[in-house]
N, C-alpha and C positions, 0 to 999 in steps of 0.2 A: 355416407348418406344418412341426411335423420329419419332416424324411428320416426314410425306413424304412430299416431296417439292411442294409447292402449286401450284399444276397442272391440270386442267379437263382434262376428256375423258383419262387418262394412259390405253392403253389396257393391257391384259397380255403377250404378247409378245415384246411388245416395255422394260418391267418391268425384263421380263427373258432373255434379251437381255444384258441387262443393268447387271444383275445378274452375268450372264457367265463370263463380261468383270470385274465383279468387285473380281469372286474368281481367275480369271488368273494375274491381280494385279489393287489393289484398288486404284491406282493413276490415272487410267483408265475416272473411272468417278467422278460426282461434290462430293465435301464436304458431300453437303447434304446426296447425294443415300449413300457415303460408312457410315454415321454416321445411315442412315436407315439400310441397311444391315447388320452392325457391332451389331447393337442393336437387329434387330427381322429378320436374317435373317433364320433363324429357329422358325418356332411358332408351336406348340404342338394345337394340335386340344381339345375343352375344355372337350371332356369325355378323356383326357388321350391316346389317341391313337397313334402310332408314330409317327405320323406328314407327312404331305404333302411336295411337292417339296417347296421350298422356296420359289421361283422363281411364281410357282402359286401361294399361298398365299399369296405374295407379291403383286401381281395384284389385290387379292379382299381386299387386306390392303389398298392398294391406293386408290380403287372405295372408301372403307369406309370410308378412309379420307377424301375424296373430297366431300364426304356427310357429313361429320362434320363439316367441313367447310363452306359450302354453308349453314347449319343449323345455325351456327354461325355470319357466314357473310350477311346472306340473309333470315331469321328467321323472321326479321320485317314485312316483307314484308307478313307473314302468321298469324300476333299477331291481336288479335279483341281488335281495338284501337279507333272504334266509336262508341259511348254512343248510336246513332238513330240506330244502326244496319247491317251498309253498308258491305256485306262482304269483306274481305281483299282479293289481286292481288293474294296472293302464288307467288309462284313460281319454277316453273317443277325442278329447282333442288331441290328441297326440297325433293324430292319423290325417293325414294331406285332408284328404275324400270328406273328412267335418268342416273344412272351410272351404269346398269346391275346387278343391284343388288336386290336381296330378302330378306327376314326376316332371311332366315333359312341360307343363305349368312352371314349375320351378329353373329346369331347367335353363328355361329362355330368358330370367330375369339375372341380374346381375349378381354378383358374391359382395360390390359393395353397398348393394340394398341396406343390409347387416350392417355391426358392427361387433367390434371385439377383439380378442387376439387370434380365432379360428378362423376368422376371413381372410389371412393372409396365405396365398398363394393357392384358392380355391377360385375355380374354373367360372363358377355360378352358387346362382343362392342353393339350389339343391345338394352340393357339394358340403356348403355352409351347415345345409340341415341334416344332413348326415354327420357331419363333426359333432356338430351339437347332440344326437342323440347317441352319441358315444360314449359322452361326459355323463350327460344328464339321466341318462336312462340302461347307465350301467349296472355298477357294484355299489356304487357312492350314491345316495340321495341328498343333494343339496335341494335345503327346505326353506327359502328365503322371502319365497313372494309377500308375506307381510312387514317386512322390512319398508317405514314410510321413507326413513331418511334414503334419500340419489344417492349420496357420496357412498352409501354404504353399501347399497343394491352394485354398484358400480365396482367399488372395491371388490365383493365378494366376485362378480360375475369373472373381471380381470385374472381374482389371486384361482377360480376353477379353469377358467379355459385356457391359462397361460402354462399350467401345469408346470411352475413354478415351487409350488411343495413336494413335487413329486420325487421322491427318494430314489436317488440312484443307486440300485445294487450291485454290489461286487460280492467275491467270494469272501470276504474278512467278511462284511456286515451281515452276509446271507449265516456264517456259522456262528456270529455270534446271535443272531436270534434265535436260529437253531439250540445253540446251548441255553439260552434265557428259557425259552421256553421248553425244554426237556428240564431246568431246572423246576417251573412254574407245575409240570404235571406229574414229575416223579417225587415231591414234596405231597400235594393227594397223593396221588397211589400210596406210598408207604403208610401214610398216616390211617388211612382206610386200610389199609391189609393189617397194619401192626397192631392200630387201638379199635378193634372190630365196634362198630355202634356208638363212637364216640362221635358227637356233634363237632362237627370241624365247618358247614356251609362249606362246602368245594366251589371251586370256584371253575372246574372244567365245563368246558362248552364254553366261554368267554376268557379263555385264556389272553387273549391280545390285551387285556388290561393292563395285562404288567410290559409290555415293549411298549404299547400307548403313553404310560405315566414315565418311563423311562425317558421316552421320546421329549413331550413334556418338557419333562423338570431339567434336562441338559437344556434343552432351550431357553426357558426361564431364567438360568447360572447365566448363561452367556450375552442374557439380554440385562445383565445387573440386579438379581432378584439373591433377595439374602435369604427368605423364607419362603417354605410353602406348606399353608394352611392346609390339612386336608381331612375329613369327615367321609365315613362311611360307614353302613349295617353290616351284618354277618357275613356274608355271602362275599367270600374273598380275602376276607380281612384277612386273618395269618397269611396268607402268599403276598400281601400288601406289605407287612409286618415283616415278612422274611427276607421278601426282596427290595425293596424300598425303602423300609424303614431299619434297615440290618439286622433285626433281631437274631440273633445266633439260634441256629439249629437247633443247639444242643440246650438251651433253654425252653424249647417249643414240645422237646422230646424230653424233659424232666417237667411240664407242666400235665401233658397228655398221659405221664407215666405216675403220674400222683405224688411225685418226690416234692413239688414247690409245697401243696398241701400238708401235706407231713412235716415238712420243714416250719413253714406257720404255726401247724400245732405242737411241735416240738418247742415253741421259742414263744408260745403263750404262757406258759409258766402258771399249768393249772388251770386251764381253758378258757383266761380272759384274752383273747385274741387282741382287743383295741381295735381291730378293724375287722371287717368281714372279706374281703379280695373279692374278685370277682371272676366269672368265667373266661377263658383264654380268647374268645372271639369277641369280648366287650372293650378288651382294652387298649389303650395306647399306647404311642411312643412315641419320642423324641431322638432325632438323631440326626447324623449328614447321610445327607442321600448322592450327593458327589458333590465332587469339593467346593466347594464354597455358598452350599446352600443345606441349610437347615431345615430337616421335614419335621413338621407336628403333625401327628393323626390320632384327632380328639380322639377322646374316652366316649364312647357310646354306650347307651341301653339297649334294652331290645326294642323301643319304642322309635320305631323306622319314621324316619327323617327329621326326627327331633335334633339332630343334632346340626345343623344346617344353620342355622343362628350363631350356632357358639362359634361354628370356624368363622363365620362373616366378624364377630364379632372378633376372635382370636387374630384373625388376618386387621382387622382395622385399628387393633391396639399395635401389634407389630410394623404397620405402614405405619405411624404414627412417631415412631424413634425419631431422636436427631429434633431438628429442626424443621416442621410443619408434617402435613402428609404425602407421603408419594407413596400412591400405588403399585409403582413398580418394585417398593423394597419387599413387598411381600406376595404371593400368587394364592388362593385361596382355588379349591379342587374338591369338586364335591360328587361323591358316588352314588348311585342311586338304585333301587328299585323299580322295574319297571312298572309293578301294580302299586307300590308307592306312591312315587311319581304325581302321578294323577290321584291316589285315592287319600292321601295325607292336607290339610288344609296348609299345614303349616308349608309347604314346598312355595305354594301360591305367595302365602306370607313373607316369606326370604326372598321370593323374588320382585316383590314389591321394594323393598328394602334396599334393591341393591343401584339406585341412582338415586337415592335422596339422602342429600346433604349430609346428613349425623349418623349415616349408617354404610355410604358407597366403600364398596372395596374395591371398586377400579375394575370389576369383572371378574366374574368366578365363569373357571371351566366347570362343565358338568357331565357327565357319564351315567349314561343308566347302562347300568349291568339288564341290558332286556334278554330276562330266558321266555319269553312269550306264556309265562306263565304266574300266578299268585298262587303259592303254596299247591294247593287242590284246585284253586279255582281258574277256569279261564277267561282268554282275553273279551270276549265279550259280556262276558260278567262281572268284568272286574273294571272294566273302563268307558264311555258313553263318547269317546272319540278314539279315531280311527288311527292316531300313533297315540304312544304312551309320553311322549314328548309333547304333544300337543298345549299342554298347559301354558307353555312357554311361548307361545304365538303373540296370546297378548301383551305379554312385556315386551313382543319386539327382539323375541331371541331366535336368531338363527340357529336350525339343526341339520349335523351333517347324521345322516342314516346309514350307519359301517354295517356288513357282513365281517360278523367274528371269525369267520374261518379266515377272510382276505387281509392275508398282515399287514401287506402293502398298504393299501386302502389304508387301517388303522395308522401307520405311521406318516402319512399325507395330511390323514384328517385330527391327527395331533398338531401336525404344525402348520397347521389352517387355522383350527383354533385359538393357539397361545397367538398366532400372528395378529388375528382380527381382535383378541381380545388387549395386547397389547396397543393395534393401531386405535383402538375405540374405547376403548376402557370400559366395555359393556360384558356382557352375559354372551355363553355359546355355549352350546349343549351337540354331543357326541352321543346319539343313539347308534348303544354296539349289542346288534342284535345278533344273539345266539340261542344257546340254550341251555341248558341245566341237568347233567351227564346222570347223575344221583338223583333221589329225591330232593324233596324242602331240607330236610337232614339227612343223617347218613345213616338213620336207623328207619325211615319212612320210604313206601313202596309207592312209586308214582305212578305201577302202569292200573292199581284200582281205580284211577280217575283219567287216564291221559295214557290209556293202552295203546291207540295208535301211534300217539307220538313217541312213545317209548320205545315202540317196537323201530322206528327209524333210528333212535337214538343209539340203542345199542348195535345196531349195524352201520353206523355212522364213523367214520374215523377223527381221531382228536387233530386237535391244532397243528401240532408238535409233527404228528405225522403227514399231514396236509402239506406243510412247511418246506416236512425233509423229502416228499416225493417230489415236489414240484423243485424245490433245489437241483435235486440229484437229475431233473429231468432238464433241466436249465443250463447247467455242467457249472452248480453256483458252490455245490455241496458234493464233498468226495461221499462216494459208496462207503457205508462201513462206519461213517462220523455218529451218526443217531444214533446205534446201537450201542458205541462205545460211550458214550455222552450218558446215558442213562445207565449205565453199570458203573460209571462213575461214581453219578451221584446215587443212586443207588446204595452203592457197598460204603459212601458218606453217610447215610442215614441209617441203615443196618449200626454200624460201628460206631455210633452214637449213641444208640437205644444200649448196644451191649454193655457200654460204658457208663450209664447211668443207671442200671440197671444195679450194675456191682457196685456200682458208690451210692446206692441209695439209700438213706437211712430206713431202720426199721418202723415198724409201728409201733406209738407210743401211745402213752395212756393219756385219755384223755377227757376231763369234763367239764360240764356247761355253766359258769357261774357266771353273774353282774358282773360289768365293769363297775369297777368303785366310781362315785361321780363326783365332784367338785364341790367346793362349797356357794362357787360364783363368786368369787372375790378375784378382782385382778390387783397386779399392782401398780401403784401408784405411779400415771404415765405424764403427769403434771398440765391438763387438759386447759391450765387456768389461765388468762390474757396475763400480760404485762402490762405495764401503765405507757410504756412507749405504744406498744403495737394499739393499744385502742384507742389511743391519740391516731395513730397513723389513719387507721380505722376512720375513725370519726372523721377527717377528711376528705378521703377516698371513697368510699363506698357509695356516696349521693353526690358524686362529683358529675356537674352534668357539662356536654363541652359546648363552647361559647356558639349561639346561632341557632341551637338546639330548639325547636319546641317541645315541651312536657303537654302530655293535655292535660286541660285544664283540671280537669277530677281529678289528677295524679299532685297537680302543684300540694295541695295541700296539706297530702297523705305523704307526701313527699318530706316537707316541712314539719310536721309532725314527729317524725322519726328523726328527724336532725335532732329536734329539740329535746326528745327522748333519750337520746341519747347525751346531749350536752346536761342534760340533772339529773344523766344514769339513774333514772326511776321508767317506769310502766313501759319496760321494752317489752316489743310482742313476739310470736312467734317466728312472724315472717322477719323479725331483725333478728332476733335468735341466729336463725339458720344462718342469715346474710356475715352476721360476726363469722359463725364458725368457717364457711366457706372462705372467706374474705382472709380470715386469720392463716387457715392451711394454705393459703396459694401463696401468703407471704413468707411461709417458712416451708416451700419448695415440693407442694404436699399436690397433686396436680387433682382436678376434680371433673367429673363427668356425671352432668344431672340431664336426665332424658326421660320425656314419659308423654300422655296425653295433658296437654295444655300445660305444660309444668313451668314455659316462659312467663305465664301471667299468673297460673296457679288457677285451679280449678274454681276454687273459692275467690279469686280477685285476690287476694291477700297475696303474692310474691312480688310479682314483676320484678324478678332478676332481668327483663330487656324492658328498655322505653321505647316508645317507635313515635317518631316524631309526625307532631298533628297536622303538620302543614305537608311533607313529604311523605312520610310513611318509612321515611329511612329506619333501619332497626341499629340500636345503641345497647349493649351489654356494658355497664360499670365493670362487674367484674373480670372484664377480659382486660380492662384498661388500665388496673391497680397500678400506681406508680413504683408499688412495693414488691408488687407481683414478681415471685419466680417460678413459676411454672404454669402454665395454661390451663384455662379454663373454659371447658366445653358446656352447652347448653341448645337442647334440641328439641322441640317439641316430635313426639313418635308419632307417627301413623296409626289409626284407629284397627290395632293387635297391642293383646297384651303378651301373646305365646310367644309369636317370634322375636317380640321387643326386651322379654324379659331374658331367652336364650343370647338374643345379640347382648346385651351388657353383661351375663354372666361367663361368655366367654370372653369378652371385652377385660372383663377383672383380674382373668388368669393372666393375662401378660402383659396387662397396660405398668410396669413397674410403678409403685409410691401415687398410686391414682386412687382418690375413692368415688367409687362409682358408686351412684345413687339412681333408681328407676321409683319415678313415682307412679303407682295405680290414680286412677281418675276418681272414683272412690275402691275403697277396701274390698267393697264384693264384686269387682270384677279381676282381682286376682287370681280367683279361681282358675281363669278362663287359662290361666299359665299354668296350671295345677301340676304338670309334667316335669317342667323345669324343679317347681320347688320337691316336685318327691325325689326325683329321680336324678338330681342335678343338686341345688343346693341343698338339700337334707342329707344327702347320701354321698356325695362324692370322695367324701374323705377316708369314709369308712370303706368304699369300694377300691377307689382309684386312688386313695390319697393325693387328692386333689384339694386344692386349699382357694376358695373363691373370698373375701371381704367385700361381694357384693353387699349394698344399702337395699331395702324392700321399705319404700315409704307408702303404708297403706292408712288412707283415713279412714277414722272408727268410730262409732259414738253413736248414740241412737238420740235421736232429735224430729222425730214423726215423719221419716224421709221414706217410709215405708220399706218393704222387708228386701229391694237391692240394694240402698241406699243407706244400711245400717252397721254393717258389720263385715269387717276384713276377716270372718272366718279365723276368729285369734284360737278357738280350741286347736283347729287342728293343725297350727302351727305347732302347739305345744303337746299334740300328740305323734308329732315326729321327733321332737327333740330328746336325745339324749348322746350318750357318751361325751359330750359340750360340745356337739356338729352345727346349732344355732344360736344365737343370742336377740333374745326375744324382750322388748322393751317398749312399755305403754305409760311414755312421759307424760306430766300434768305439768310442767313450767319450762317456759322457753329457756331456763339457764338449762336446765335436765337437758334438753333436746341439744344444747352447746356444746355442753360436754360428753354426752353422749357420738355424736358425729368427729368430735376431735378422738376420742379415747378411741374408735374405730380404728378412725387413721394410725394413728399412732400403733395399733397393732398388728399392719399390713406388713411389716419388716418378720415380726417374729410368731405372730401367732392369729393368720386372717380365719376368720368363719365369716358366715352371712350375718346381717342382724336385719332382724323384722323390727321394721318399728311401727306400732297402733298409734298415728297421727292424728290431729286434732282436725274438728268443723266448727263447732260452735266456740272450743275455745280459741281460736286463730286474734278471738278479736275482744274476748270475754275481760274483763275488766280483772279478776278473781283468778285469771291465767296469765298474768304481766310477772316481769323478773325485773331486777334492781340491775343496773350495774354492777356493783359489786360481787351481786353472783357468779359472774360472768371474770371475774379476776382473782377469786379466791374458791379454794377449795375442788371439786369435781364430783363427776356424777353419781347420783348417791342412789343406789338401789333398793335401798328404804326410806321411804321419808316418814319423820313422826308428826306427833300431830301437835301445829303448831298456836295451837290455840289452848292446850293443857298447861293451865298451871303448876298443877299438884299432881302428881300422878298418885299418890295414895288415895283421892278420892274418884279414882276412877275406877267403877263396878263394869261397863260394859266397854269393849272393845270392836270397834269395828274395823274389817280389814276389807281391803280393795284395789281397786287396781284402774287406772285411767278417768276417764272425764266423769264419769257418775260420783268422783269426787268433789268435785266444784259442784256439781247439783246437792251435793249433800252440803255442801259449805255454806251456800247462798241460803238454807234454810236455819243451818245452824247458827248466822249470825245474827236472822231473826229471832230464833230460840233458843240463846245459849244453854249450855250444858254442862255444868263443872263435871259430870259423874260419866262422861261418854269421852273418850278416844275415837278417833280415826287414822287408821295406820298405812300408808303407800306403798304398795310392793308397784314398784317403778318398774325392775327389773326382773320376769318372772322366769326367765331362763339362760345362761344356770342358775339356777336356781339361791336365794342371797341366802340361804340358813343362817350362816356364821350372824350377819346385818341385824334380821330377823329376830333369831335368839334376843339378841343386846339388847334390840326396843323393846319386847316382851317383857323383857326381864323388869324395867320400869313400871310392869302395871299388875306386879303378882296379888293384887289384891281388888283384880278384874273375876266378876264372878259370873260373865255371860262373853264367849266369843263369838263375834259370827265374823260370815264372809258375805259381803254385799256386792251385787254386780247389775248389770242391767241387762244384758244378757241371759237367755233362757235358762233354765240350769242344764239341761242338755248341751247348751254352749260357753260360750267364754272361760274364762279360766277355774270354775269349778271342780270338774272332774279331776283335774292338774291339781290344784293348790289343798285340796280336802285331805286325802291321805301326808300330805307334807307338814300340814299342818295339825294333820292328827300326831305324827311323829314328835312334834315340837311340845307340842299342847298336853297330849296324851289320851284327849278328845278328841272327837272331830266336832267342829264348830256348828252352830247351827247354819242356815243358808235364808240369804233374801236376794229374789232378783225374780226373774219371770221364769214361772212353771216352764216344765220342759213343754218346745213347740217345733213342728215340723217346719214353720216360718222361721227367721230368725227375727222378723216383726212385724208389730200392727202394720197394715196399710190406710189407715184412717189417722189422721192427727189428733181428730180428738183421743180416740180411744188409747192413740199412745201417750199424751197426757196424762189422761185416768191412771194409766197403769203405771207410770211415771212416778207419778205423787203417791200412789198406794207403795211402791218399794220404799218410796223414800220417809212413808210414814213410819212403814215395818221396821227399817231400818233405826229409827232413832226411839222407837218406845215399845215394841211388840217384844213380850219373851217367847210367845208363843208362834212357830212358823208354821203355812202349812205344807204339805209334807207335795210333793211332785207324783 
């Protein structure tokens, strides 16, 4: 019979109203009433008796509906879902007597009022409504009612009430979770008894994580999946790592036992380590987690859910193998916190992420580890909706709500979710509420803040033994297995610890000095075109297909760059980039450019897509190169720079021979990713030996755009660089910027870092910022350029040294004013650092008798702080400084005034010996 239209409160007269008008003609009322009417507008009372008016029946069909529904919809909300006992909200519709309704109401109406797979062989609908709150308002909270898509409300209702996932026990499968989990809690205990106050984040009170991911990832193998992406914080990770990701024992018990540290400082040779490592709960692994599937479990910080980008992004470089994307080659698993969760912005962010176009992974499972608590703080201080899952609502993501203690449950609601994520290729979120055995750590006292719950907790029994009593009471589990199981593993970890104990090496001497640092010189990667490939070039690249409209402002700009190209003179930025790109995808170099507006370019100036003026159809040249061997991605991102900049830098780590490129909208809103770049690409190498060749294309330039609109923050790029963890570059000519993006590439095989690069505004289109062809075929990226307007260099007394666009503003005046007795010198490349380059031009002008450093940038910012002692090293000096007094802005908000102050540096700069001082 059909559902009545999802309505509360239908009285019987509003329903016999609706009746009347629909047998005098059914066009009367909606679809719906006449497909109710037409179906049960006659229902027979269930001992056989003639039947009631329709019309009333109809009304306690409705009430009963609206009870199944709310059963359905609102069921969670009455499920006993915590392990300590807290009873659940309910809620008044759940209860007959909210919609007027009785037992003996129910009774009298039919079972197939309903529908579903619980109506088969039920007497009456109250039959019906008792199955249903068996499901719904059990142990399991299925959280679906915002689900808009039918098919998918439908699927879900079917894959619950047909109890189709529900895992069949025998005595094999009952001892083998029995041993998983006597593995999962006798790994804590030892670790807590042996390394008293060492930080481990235990992961008791939610032990079912590890049979859930087990559950999982065998599913995954069997459904054709080669990889599984997976991201998580502290809180579990080593039993993650031990049991999942294989990490040997006895590696986990020489890391806790301080042998791995000693061993690094034994093998620093004098205490230049090269790298720093990192703590045993930050890091990752790679390995098979059963056969025929590969787990990665990113490298995390301690900054909770930052890492959530990089697996989407790790998972979509991985689906990406082979030929096209499918998402079933890789599964992407993301663990959570439950005061996280909700209190992290970036969580929102990744889930925005995860069905559009340049970023979909086909559906991440998701897990919050819910101990009902944030470190100290509790749940209602810590969150302003009533699950910690709730976030997920408006993506349209279903949550199932597990009791940690109920294994069952956990491994149902495993394979509920790989199923729907599988049949949907969306999001599903597993809320597995437990709680937190320890403290926040293992050296912190939880009951000063959470004395009653603690006081349940330690009277509370673990998993493991929840498991093995109800086994043993089931006749699933012999008497006598659990005790034995846990002196097993047990007398494994004891006999571990003794054995690296006595092989451990001693303490060695040890002190703190520099790593010695580079001079910036690479070698010679031949970055330079061939005369074929930019023939090939010059046909392809503005190849438009027949039918096509251009709009009209594009025909010309369009034209323009052909012909730029045909007398290889005043090629601009935007064909810069187009050579290089164009060039790598010909020689099998695959490229991924994604950011805000980066299709058309912030500035207008790219349009790597055409979108045709008559249709709107969208046209990418570069995915069409006839020369093309390898694909060529192009996305505009969604307005985040945090979770956009994590999805490509985990994107970088596995996309093999790809350069990924993320453009910022302008340079000062980089920041807004500031996470990524400390904690991610500044550092991963040196922690995690993690090697990313992410591209950071940030515009920079001060041009009276006021103080967001000026500066990509280039100091404090170059106040995280060293041991050469970044490479840091602020081109002035589109050949620079050519070879610059090839010589990247080109180093992704043996030696990738990130490279920041300070992009142009004003020069994009600047007459005085144009490259020859020729540049572009000869030679490579030059990390110092000289000044090419010096004839003599013996008559040159003053040197000026600098670094990006405030060199063209100094040019444009200098060819008003020439200057025999003045130099201008390009540090193109300020990190690593070009000493070796530097030295050589220097050396041309020993008979310079004033240095400075010119910049536009505060002195408090840009590259001052950096380049002053490096160049005092060089010099033996430190140079004088021209650029703008130190500012808590990094600029005017007035055009005029940034003007003024414009032309004053740029006065200073070419006649002042005298500076003034900051």
């Amino acid at each position: 019979m059909a559902m009545v239209p999802e309505r509360l409160g239908i009285n019987e007269g509003y329903v016999a109203e609706l009746y009347e008008l629909y047998r005098e003609d059914p066009q009367r009322v909606s679809e719906e009433w006449r497909r109710f009417f037409a179906e049960g507008g006659f229902i027979p009372s269930p001992d056989g008796r003639e039947g009631v008016s329709a019309a009333v029946e109809g009304a306690l069909a409705a009430r009963a509906m609206n009870l199944g529904q709310a059963i359905r919809h609102r069921g969670h909300l009455a499920a006993r879902l915590d392990p300590l006992g807290s009873p659940p909200p309910g809620d008044p519709a759940l209860d007959p007597a909210y919609h007027g309704l009785t037992e003996a109401d129910l009774s009298r109406l039919p079972a197939d009022l309903f529908d579903g797979p619980l109506v088969a062989g039920a007497r009456h609908a109250g039959e019906v409504i008792q199955r249903w709150r068996q499901v719904y308002c059990g142990t399991i909270g299925y959280d679906f009612s915002h689900i808009q898509d039918r098919k998918e409300r439908e699927w879900l209702i079917e894959a619950i009430e047909s109890g189709r996932f529900r895992v069949e026990m025998s005595p094999d499968l009952a001892g083998r979770l029995l041993e998983r989990l006597t593995q999962v809690e006798v790994l804590e205990r030892f670790l807590h008894r042996a390394y008293v106050g060492h930080k481990r984040f235990s992961i008791e009170g939610l032990d079912l994580l590890i049979p859930i991911l087990d559950e999982i990832l065998a599913g995954a193998v069997a459904q054709g999946a080669k990889y599984a992406a997976m991201g998580m914080a502290h809180r579990g990770r080593i039993n993650v790592l031990a049991h999942i990701l294989g990490k040997p024992y006895e590696m986990i018990v020489r890391e806790f036992s301080g042998v791995v540290a000693r061993e690094a400082m034994s093998a620093a040779e004098g205490g230049t380590l090269g790298y720093t490592g990192d703590v045993t709960y930050h890091l990752g692994r790679e390995g098979t987690v059963v056969a025929g599937l590969k787990g990665i479990l990113a490298n995390n910080p301690s900054h909770l859910e930052f890492v959530n980008p990089v697996v989407e992004g790790i998972a979509r470089a991985l689906q990406e193998e082979g030929d096209g994307w499918d998402p079933r080659r890789a599964l992407p698993i993301l663990i959570h916190g439950d005061a996280a969760f909700p209190g992290e912005g970036v969580v929102a962010e990744t889930l925005n992420l995860s069905r559009l176009e340049g970023y979909r992974t086909g559906g991440t499972i998701h897990i919050i580890l819910n101990n009902q608590l944030g470190f100290t703080t509790d749940v209602e201080d810590a969150r302003s909706t009533f699950y910690a899952s709730d976030v997920a609502r408006g993506f349209e993501i279903p949550v199932l709500h597990i009791n940690a203690d109920r294994v069952e449950d956990g491994l149902l609601g495993a394979r509920l979710a790989l199923a729907y994520r599988q049949t949907f290729h969306k999001d599903i979120v597993i809320d597995l509420i437990g709680y937190r055995r320890w403290g926040h750590n293992e050296g912190d006292e939880p009951s000063f803040t959470q004395p009653l719950m603690y006081k349940k907790i330690q009277e509370h029994p673990t998993v493991r033994e929840i498991w093995q009593k109800e086994g043993e009471a089931r006749g699933l589990i012999p008497e006598g297995l659990g005790e034995e199981l846990v002196k097993r593993y047990w007398s494994i970890w004891q006999g571990l610890k003794e054995k690296v104990e006595a092989e451990a090496p001693k303490e060695v001497a040890f002190h703190l000095q520099e790593a010695p640092e580079g001079d910036g010189s690479f070698p010679e990667e031949g970055t330079a075109l061939s005369p074929e490939t930019v023939e090939r070039l010059k046909e392809e690249i503005y190849r438009i297909p027949p039918g096509f409209t251009l709009h009209p402002k594009l025909v010309r700009q369009v034209e323009e760059r052909r012909e730029a190209l045909r007398e290889g003179k005043a090629i601009d930025w935007a064909q810069g980039e187009l050579l290089a790109l164009g060039s790598l995808l010909m020689e099998g170099v695959a490229v991924r450019l994604t950011g805000q507006d980066t299709l058309r370019g912030t500035f207008s100036q790219r349009h790597v897509a055409f979108y045709d003026y008559e249709t709107g159809e969208k046209y990418i040249p570069l995915q069409h190169l006839p020369s093309r061997k390898a694909p060529f991605y192009a996305y505009n991102s969604p307005l985040t720079e945090a979770a956009a900049v994590g999805f490509e830098y985990g994107y970088s780590l596995h996309k093999e021979m790809a350069l990924v490129l993320w453009e910022a909208q302008f340079g000062d809103f980089a920041n807004v990713a500031q996470v990524y770049i400390d904690q991610f690409l500044a550092s991963a190498w040196a922690k995690w030996r993690e090697a990313s060749g992410l591209v950071l294309l940030l515009p920079h330039g001060y041009e009276g755009q006021g103080p967001e609109h000026s500066s990509a923050r280039l100091e404090r790029f170059l106040q995280l660089c060293a041991q050469e963890n970044l490479r840091v570059i602020n081109p002035t000519t589109p050949a620079q910027y050519f070879h610059a993006l090839r010589r990247q590439a080109f180093s992704l095989k043996t030696n990738p870092r990130p490279l920041i690069v300070m992009t142009p505004k004003s020069l994009l289109r600047h007459p005085l910022a144009r490259s020859t062809l020729e540049e572009f075929t000869q030679g490579g990226f030059h990390p110092v350029l000289d000044d090419p307007l010096v004839d003599d260099p013996g008559e040159v007394r003053r040197v000026l040294l600098c670094s990006g666009k405030v060199y063209v503003d100094l040019l444009a005046r200098r060819q008003k004013e020439p200057r025999r007795d003045l130099a201008c010198i390009r540090v193109e490349q300020l990190y690593p650092f070009p000493r070796r380059e530097l030295e050589k031009v220097l050396r041309r002008y020993e008979k310079s008798e004033t240095y400075v450093w010119l910049q536009e940038e505060p002195r408090n910012m840009g590259a001052w702080t950096f380049m002053a002692p490096r160049l005092k090293a060089i010099l033996g000096e430190e140079p004088l400084y021209v650029g703008r007094p130190p500012l808590a802005s990094p600029a005017e908000g007035f055009a005029e005034l940034h003007q003024r102050v414009q032309e004053e540096i740029l006065r200073e700069a070419l006649g002042a010996l005298q500076v003034k001082e900051g």
